[in-house]
Residue frames as a rotation matrix with the C-alpha (Angstrom) as fourth column:
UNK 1
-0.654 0.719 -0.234 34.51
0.755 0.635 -0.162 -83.33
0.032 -0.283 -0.958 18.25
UNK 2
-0.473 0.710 0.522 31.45
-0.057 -0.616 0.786 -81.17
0.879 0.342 0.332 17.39
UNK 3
-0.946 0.296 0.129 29.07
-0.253 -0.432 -0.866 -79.58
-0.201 -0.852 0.484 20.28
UNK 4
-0.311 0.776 0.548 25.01
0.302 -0.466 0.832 -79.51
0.901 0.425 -0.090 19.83
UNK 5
-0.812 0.330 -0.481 23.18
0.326 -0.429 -0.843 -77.33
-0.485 -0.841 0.241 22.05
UNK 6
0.014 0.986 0.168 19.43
0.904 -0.084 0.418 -76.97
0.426 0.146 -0.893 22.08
UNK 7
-0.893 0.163 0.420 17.88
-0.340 -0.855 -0.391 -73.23
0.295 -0.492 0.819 23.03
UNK 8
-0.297 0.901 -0.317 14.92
0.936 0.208 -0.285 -73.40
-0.191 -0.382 -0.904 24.89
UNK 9
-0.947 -0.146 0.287 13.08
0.239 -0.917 0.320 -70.16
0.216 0.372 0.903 23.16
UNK 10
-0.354 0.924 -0.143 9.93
-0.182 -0.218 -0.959 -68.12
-0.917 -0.314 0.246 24.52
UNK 11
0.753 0.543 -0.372 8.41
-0.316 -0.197 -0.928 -67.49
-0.577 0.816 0.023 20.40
UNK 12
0.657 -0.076 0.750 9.23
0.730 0.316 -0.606 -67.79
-0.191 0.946 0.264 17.06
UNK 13
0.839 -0.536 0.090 11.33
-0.510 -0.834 -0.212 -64.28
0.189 0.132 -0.973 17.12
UNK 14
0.297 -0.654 0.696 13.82
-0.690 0.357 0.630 -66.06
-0.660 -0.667 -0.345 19.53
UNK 15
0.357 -0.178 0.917 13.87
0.568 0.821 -0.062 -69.60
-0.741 0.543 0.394 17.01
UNK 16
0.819 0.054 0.572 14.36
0.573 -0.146 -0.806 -67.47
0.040 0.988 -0.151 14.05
UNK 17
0.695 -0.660 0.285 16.95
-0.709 -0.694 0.123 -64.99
0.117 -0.287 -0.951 15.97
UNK 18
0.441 -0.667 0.601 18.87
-0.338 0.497 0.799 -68.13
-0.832 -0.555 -0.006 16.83
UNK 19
0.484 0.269 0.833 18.93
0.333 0.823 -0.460 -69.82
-0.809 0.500 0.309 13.37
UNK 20
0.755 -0.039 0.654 19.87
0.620 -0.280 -0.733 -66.93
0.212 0.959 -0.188 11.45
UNK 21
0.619 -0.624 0.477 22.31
-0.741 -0.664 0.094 -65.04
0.259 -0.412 -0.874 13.89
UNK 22
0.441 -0.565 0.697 23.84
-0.718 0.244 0.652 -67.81
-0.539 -0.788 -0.298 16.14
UNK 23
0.539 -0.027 0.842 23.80
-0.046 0.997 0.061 -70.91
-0.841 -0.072 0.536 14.66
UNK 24
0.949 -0.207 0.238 25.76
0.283 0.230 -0.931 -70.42
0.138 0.951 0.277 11.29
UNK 25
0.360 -0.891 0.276 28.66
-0.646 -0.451 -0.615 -68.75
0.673 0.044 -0.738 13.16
UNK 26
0.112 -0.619 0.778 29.00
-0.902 0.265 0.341 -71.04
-0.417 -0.740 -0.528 15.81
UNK 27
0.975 0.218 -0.051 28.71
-0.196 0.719 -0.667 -73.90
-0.109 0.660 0.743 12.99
UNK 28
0.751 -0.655 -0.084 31.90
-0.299 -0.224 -0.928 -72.94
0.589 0.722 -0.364 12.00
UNK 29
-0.118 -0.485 0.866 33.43
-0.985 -0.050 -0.163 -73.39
0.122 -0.873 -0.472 15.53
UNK 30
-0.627 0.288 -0.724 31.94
0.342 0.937 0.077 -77.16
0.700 -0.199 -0.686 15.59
UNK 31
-0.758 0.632 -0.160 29.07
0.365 0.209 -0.907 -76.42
-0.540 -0.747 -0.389 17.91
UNK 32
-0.333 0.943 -0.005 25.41
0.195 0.074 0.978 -76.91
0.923 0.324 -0.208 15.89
UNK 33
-0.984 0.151 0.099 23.23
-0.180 -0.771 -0.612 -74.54
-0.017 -0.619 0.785 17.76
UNK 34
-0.615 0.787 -0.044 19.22
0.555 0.472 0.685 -75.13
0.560 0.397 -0.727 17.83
UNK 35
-0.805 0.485 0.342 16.49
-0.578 -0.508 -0.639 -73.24
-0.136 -0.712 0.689 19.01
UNK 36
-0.598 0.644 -0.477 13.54
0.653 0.737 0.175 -75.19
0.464 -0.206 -0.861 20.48
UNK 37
-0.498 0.579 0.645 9.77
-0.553 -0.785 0.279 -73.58
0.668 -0.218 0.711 21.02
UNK 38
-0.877 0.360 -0.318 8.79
0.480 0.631 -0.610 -75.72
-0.019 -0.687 -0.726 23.99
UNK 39
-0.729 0.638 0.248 4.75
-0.683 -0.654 -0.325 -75.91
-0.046 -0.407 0.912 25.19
UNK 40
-0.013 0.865 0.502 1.74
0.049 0.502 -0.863 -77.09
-0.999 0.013 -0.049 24.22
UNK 41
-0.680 -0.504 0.533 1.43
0.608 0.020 0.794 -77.78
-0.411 0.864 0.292 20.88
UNK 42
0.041 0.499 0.866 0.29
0.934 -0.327 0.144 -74.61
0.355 0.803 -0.480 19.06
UNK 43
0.506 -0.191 -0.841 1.75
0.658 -0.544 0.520 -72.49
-0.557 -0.817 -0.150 21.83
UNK 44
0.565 -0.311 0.764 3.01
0.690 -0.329 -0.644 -69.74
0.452 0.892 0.028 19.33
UNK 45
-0.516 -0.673 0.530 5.73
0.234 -0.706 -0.668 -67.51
0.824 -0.221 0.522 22.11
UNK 46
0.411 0.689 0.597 5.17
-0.120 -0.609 0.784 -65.70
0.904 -0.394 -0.168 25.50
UNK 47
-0.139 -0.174 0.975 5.63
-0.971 -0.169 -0.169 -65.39
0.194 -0.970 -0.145 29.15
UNK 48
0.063 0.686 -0.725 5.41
-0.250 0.714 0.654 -68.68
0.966 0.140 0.216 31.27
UNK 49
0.919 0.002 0.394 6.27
-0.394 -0.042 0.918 -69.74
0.018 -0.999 -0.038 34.62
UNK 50
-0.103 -0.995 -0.011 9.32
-0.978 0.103 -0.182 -70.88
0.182 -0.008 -0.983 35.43
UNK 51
-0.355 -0.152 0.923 8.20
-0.252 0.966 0.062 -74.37
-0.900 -0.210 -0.381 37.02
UNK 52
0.681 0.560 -0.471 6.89
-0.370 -0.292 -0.882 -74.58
-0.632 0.775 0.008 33.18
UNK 53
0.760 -0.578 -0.297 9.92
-0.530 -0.287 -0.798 -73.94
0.376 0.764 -0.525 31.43
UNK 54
-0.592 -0.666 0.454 12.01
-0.795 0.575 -0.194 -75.85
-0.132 -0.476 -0.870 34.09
UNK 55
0.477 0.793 0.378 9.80
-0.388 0.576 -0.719 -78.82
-0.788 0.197 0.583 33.04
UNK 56
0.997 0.070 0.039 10.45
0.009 0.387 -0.922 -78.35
-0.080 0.919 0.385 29.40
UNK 57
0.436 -0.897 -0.076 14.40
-0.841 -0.376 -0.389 -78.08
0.320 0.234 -0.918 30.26
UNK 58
-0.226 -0.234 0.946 14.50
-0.457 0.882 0.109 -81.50
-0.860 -0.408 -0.306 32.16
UNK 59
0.681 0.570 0.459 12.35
-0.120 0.706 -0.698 -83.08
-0.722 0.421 0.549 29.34
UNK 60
0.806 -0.420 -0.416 15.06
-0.531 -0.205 -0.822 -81.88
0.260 0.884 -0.388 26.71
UNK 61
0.003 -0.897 0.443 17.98
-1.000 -0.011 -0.016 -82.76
0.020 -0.443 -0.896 28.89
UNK 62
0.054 0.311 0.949 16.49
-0.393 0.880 -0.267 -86.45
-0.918 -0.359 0.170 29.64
UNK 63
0.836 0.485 0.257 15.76
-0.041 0.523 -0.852 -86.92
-0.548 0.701 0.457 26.20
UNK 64
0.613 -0.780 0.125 19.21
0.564 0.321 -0.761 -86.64
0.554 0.537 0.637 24.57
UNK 65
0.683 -0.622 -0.383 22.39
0.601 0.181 0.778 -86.98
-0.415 -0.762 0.498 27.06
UNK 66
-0.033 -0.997 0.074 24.79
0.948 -0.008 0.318 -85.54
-0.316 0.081 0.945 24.60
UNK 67
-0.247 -0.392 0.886 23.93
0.690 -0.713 -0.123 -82.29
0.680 0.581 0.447 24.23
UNK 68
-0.956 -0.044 -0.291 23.73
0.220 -0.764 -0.607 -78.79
-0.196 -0.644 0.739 26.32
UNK 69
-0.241 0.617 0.749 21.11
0.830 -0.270 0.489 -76.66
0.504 0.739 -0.447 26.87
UNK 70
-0.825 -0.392 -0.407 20.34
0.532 -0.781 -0.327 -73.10
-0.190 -0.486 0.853 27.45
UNK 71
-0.056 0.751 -0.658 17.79
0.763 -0.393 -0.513 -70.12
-0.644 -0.531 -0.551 27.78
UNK 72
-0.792 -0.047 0.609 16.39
0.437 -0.741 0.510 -67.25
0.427 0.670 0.607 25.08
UNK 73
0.207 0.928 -0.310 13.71
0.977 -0.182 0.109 -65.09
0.045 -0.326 -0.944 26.98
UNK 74
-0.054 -0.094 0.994 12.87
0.160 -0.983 -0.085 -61.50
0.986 0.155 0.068 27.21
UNK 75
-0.978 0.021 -0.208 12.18
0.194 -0.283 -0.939 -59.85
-0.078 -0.959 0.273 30.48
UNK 76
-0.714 0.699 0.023 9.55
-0.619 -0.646 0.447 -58.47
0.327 0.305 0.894 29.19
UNK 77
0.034 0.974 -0.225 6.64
-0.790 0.165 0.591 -59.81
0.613 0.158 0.774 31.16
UNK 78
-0.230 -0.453 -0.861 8.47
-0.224 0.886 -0.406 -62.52
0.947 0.099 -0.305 32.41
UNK 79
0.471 0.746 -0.470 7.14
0.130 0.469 0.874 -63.83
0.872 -0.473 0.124 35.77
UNK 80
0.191 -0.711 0.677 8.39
-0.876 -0.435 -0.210 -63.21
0.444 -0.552 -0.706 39.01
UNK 81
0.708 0.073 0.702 8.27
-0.432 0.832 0.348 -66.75
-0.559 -0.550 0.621 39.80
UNK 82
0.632 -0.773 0.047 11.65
0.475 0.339 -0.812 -67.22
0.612 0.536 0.581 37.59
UNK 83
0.471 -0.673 -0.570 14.90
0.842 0.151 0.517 -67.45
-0.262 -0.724 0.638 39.60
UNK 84
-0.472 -0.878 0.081 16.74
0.851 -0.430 0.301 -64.25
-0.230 0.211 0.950 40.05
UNK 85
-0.239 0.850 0.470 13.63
0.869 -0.029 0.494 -62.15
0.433 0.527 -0.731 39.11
UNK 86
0.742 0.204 -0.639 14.34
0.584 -0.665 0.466 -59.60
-0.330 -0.719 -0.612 42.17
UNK 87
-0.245 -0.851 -0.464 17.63
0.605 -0.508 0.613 -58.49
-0.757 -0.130 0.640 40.39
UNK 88
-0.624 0.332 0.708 15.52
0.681 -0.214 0.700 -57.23
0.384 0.919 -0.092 37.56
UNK 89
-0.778 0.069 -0.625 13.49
0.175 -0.931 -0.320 -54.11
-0.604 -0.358 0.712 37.21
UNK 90
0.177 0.923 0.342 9.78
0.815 0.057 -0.577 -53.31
-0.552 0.381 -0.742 35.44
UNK 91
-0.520 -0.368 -0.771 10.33
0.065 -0.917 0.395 -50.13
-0.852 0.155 0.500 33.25
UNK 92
0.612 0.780 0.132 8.47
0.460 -0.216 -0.861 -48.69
-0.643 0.588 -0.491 30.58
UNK 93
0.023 -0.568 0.823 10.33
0.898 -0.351 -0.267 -47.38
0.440 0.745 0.502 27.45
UNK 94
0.659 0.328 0.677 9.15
0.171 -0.942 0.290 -43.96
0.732 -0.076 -0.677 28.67
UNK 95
0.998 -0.016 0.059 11.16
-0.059 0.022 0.998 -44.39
-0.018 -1.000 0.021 31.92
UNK 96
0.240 -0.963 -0.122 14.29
0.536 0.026 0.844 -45.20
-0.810 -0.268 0.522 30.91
UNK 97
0.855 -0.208 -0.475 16.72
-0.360 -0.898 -0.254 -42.71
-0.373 0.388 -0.843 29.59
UNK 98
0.661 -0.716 0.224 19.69
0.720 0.521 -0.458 -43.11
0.211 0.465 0.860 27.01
UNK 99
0.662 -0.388 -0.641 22.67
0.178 -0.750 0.637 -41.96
-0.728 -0.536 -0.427 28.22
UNK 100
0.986 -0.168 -0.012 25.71
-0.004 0.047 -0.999 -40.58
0.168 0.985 0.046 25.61
């Protein structure tokens, strides 16, 4: 029995990162992967709020019972009004150091 699982995705990077990375390997596995750009239409990627994006995750869920869904977002920018948001850190490239 095959899987499908919608992504909720911030942009077009995220849709296109799913489509062309995820979704052909986990094909193979039975589970048909999608990425979804939720918004307004013409909304073209970005930060939103969380009571936003928890919106567009109910609307997906409601709208078709038989499949999963899940989360593609950067930190980058990302609101502090998104659960969990204190365990995260602000940093500039400059700031953090690679270790070897």
């Amino acid at each position: 029995m095959s899987k499908r699982i919608i992504a909720i995705v911030e942009g077009l990077c995220e849709q296109v990162f799913i489509r062309e990375l995820f979704a052909p390997y986990l094909a193979t596995q039975g589970i048909y992967l999608s990425g979804r750009l939720v918004g307004k239409p013409g909304h073209k990627g970005g930060t939103r709020s969380w009571l936003s994006v928890r919106n567009d995750i109910f609307a997906v869920l409601k709208s078709d019972l038989s499949c999963l869904c899940t989360t593609l977002f950067d930190y980058y920018k990302l609101d502090r009004d998104w659960p969990g948001s204190a365990q995260y850190t602000r940093f500039t490239c400059s700031e953090y150091h690679f270790k070897h």
